[in-house]
C-alpha positions as CSV (number, residue, x, y, z in Angstrom):
1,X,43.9,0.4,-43.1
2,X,40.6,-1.1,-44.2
3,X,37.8,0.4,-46.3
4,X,34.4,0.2,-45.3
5,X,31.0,2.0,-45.5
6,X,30.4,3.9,-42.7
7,X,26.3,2.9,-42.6
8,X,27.2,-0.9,-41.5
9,X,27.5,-1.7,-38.0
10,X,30.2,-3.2,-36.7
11,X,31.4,-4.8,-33.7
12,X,35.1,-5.7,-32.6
13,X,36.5,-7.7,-30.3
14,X,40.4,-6.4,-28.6
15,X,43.1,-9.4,-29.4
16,X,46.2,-8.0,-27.5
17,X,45.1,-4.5,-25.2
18,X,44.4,-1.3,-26.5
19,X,44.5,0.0,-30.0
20,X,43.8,3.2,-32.0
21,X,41.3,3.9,-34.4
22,X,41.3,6.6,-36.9
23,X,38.6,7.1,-39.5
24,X,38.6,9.3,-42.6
25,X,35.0,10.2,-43.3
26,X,34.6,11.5,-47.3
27,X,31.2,12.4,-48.7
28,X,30.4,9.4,-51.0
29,X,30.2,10.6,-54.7
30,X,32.0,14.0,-53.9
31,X,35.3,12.5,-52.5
32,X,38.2,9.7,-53.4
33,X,40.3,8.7,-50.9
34,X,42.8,6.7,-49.4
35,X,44.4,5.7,-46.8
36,X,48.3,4.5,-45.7
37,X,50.0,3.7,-43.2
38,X,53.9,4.3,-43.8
39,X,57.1,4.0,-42.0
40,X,59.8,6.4,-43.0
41,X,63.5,6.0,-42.5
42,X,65.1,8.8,-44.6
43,X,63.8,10.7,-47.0
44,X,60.9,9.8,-49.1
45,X,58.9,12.3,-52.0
46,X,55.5,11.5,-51.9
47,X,52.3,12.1,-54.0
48,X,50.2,14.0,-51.5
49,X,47.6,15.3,-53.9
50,X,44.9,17.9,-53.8
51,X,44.6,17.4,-49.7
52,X,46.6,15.0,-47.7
53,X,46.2,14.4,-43.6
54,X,49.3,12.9,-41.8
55,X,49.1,11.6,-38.3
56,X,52.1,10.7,-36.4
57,X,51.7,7.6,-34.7
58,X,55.2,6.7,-33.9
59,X,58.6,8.7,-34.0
60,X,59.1,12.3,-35.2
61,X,58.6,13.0,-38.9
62,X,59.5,16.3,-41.1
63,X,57.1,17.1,-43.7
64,X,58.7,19.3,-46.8
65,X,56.9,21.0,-49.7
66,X,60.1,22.7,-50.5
67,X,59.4,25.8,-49.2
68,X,58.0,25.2,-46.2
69,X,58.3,22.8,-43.5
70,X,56.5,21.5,-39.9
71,X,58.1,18.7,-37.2
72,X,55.4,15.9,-36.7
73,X,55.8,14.5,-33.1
74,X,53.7,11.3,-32.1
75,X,50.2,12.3,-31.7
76,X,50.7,15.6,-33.9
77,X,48.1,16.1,-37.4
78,X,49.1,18.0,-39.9
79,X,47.1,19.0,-43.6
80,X,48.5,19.9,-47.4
81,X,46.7,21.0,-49.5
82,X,47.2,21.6,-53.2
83,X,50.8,20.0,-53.1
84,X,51.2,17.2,-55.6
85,X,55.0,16.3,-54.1
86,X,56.0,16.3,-50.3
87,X,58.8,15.6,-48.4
88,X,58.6,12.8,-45.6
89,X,62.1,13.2,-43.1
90,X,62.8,10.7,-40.3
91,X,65.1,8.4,-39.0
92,X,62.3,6.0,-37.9
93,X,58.8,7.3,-37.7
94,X,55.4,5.4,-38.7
95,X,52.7,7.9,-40.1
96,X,49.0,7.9,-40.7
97,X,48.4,9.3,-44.4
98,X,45.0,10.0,-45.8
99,X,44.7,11.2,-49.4
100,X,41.7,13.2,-50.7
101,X,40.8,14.3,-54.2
102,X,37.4,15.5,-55.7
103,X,35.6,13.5,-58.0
């Protein structure tokens, strides 16, 4: 992930074929956020906050709040909200994870 203001142009050039690119857009002043990229083999609790995006980029992922769950396949989104504790499941996935709190 890298963090920039979205009012900057930019221009890339591709090293090695195609690639993906996923933004997460917050309203500046009204928003915090951050944004991980995370392989998970096992089981791993995380601190998905107020509203959390996931993204599966590789693999097959469960995602837990301990009541209820959803399967992530590759290419699949998913949103929490108002969960400070999920549940990643996998035996080797890579996810996309955006965090979002109010300010």
């Amino acid at each position: 992930p890298h963090r920039f203001s979205c009012d900057v142009p930019l221009n890339c050039k591709l090293l090695r074929g195609p690639c993906m690119d996923l933004n997460l857009f917050t309203a500046r002043g009204r928003f915090r956020s951050e944004a991980n990229v995370v392989r998970v083999a096992g089981q791993q609790e995380i601190q998905a906050g107020e509203t959390a995006v996931f993204f599966g980029l590789e693999g097959s992922c469960r995602i837990s709040d301990g009541m209820t769950s959803i399967d992530l396949a590759e290419g699949d989104a998913a949103v929490t909200r108002d969960h400070s504790k999920v549940i990643l499941s996998a035996e080797n996935a890579l996810l996309f994870w955006g965090k979002l709190s109010r300010i």
